[in-house]
N, C-alpha and C positions, 0 to 999 in steps of 0.2 A: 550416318547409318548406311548399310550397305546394300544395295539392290541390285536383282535381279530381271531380265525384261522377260517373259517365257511366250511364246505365239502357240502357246496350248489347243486350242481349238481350229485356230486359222481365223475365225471372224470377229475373237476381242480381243483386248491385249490382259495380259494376267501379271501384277506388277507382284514381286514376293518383298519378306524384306528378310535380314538375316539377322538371327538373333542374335548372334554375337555380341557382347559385353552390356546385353540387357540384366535386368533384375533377375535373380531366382528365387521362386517359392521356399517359402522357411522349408530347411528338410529337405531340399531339391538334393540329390547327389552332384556333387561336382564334378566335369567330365577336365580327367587330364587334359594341359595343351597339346601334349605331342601326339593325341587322339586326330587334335584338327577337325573335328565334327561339328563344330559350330560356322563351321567357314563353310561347309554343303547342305547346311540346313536351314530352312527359310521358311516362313509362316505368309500366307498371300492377305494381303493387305485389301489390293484395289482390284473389281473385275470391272473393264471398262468396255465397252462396247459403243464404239464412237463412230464409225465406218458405215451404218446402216442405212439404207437406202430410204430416201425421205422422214430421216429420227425412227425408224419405224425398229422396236426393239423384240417383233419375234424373227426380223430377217436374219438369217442363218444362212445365206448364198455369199453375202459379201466379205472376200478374204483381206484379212492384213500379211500384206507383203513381205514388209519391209519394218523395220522396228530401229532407229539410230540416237542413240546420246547426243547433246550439241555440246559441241567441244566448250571450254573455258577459254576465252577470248583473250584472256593476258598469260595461258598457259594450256598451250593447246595435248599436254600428258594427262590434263586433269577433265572431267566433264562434268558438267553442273547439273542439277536434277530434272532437267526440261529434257524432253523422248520427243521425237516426231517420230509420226507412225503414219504410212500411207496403205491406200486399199478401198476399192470401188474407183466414184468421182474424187473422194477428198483426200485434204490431206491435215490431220493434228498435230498439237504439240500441248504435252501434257505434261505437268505440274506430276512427276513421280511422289513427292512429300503429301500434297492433298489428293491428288488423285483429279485434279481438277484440268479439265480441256482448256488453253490459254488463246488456243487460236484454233479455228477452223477455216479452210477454204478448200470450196467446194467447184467443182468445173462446170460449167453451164449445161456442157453434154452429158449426158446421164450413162453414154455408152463409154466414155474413157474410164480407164483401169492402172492408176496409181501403181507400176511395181517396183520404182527405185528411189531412193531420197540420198544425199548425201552433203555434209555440209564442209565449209571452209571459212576462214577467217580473214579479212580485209579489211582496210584501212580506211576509213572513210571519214573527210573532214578531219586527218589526224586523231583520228580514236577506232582503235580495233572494234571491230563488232562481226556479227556472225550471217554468215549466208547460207542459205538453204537450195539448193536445187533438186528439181523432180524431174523425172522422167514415166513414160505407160505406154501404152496400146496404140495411143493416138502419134506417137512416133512425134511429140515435141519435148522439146527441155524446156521447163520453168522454171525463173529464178525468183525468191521470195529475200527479204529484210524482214524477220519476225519482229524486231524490235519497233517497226515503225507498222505492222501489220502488211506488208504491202508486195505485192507481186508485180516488177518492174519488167521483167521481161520473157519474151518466148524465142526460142527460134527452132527450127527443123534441122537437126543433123542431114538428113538423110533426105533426098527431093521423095522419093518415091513413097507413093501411098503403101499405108498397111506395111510399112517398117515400124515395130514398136521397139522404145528404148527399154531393153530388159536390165541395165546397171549402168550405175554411177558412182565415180571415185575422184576424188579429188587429188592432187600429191602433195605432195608435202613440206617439201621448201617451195612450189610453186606455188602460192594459194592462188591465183588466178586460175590454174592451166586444169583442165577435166578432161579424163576419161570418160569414155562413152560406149559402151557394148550393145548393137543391135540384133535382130533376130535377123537379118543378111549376113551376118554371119562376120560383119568388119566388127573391129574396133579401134577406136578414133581418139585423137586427142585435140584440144582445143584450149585456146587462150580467150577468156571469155571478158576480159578486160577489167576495170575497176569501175566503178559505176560512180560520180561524182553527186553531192546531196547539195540541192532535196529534190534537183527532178531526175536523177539518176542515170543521166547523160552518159557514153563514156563506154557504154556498152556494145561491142560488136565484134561478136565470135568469130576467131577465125582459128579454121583445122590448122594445127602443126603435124599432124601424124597420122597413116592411116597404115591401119592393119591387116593382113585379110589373110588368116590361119587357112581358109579353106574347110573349115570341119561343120559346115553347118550354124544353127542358130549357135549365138553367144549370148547364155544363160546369166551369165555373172562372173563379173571383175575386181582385181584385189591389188591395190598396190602395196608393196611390203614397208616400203618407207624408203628415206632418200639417201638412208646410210647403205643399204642394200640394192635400191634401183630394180627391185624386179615386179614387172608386171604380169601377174595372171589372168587367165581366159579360163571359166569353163564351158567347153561346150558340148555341141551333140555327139561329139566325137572322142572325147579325153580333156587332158587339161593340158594346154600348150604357154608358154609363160615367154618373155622377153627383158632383156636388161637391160631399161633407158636410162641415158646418161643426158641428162639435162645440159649440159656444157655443147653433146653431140647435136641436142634437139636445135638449140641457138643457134651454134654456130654452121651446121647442115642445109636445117631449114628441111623442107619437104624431102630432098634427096638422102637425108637422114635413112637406113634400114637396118635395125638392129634383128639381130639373127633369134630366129625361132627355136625353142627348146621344146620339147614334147618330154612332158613326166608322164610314166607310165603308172599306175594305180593299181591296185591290187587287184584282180581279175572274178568274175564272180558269173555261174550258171546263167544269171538270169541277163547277161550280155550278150550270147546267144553266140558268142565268139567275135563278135565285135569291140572296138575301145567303148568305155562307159561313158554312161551320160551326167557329166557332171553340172548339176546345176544348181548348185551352192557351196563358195567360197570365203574363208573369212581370215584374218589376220591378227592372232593371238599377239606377237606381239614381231619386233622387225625380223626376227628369223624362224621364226612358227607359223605353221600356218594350215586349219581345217579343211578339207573337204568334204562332199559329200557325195554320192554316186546315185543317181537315180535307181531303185530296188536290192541296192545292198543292205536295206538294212543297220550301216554303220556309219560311222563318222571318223576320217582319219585324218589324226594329228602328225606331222612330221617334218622335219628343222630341215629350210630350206638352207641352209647355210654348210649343212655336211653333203646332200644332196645335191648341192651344185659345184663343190669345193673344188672336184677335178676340172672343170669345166677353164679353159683360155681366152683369149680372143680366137685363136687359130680352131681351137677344135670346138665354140659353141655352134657351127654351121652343122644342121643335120644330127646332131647330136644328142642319143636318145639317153634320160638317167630314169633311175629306177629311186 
């Protein structure tokens, strides 16, 4: 069956699901396929509201984030019906089929704020299994094993107080290696190691990459995949993107600098004549890719693959595309 995740309100999750090749009522008119109206239409199943501040189910302050599928562990194109979903102190993982919360953890401090989750797949004891990592307000990374329930480790990107981690992205042929986008305005990449079972040794992050666009907080990060190698920022400034080359990252090491791209976005009144504020990204598929612009109103889809086509090694420096 096919689902939907929708952040409707901002403080539950709304799970739909798509009628597509259900039963029809005797007498139902049949909707031709080449209509395709069955693929955008969806009946809401589960409203879950899981995030609330002490179980308390009139609270209406606490936002969900962040909403992510956990990949299929022996086939990371497909994802299985389990959602993490982060916002407030905690963080879920929900049972889309029943609707049912499978794991809850919750942060001691009642003042952290859950705004990134992103998962990866590792090899642990010879058997694939799935990794969860969180980022918030509190400006640490936490890394979770749902399968055994357990939360192995934390560390601090960033020394300085009141840096919150506002995204998290994993890549793609690297499952160790994470991306990280801070409200200072870097963004960082890190090999966070393999964790060895069952006391989860093994672990201890270390930055390969550090980025510093210059435009302000970095709202959110998007890797396109490893066939394409591009890395997006959006920030308080525009959306600026880079094409890492994993071969460069190894073999470089730190002195690594891959050249900065600024996509220009469609401009709009209420920027006031400034680049927009983009702060949400997402990745349709390895040359597609969403944005959003703080008070546009809209959501722009556009194929990063024509969009960069002209681009060299020589002339990605300074190089602005539309």
């Amino acid at each position: 069956t096919a689902y939907e995740i929708l952040r409707v309100t901002g403080v539950q999750t709304w799970l739909f699901r798509s009628p597509a090749g259900t039963k029809r009522a005797k007498g139902d008119k049949k909707e031709e396929a080449g209509e395709g109206r069955d693929n955008f239409n969806y009946d809401p199943v589960h409203f879950i509201r899981s995030h609330s501040k002490n179980n308390d189910p009139a609270d209406i302050q606490t936002q969900i984030w962040e909403v992510v599928f956990e990949p299929d562990a022996q086939d990371n194109n497909k994802t299985t019906s389990h959602v993490a979903t982060c916002g407030g102190n905690s963080i879920c993982i929900i049972d889309v089929n029943s609707g049912t919360v499978l794991m809850k953890y919750k942060h001691k401090d009642i003042k952290e704020n859950f705004y990134t989750l992103a998962w990866t797949t590792l090899t642990l004891d010879d058997e694939k299994t799935n990794i969860l990592a969180s980022g918030g307000i509190r400006g640490e990374i936490r890394m979770f094993h749902p399968k055994n329930k357990v939360c192995f480790h934390e560390w601090r990107p960033v020394d300085k107080k009141n840096t919150a981690v506002n995204s998290l992205v994993f890549h793609t042929s690297q499952p160790a290696w994470l991306f990280c986008g801070t409200n200072d305005g870097v963004v960082s990449l890190w090999d966070v190691g393999t964790p060895s079972l069952p006391t989860y040794d093994g672990v201890n992050p270390k930055m390969l990459l550090k980025l510093f666009p210059d435009y302000g907080d970095v709202y959110n990060i998007a890797w396109s995949g490893h066939d394409s190698n591009w890395l997006l920022a959006g920030t308080a400034a525009g959306l600026v993107g880079w094409n890492v080359e994993a071969a460069k990252v190894k073999e470089q090491g730190s002195k690594y600098r891959p050249m900065m791209v600024d996509f220009l976005l469609p401009e709009s009144d209420k920027d006031n004549g400034e680049n927009p504020i983009v702060d949400s990204l997402a990745v349709v598929g390895e040359w597609s890719i969403v944005a959003k612009c703080a008070l546009h109103g809209l959501i722009y889809l556009w194929d990063l693959k024509t969009t960069t086509k002209s681009l060299t090694e020589d002339t990605k420096k300074d190089k602005i595309t539309e």
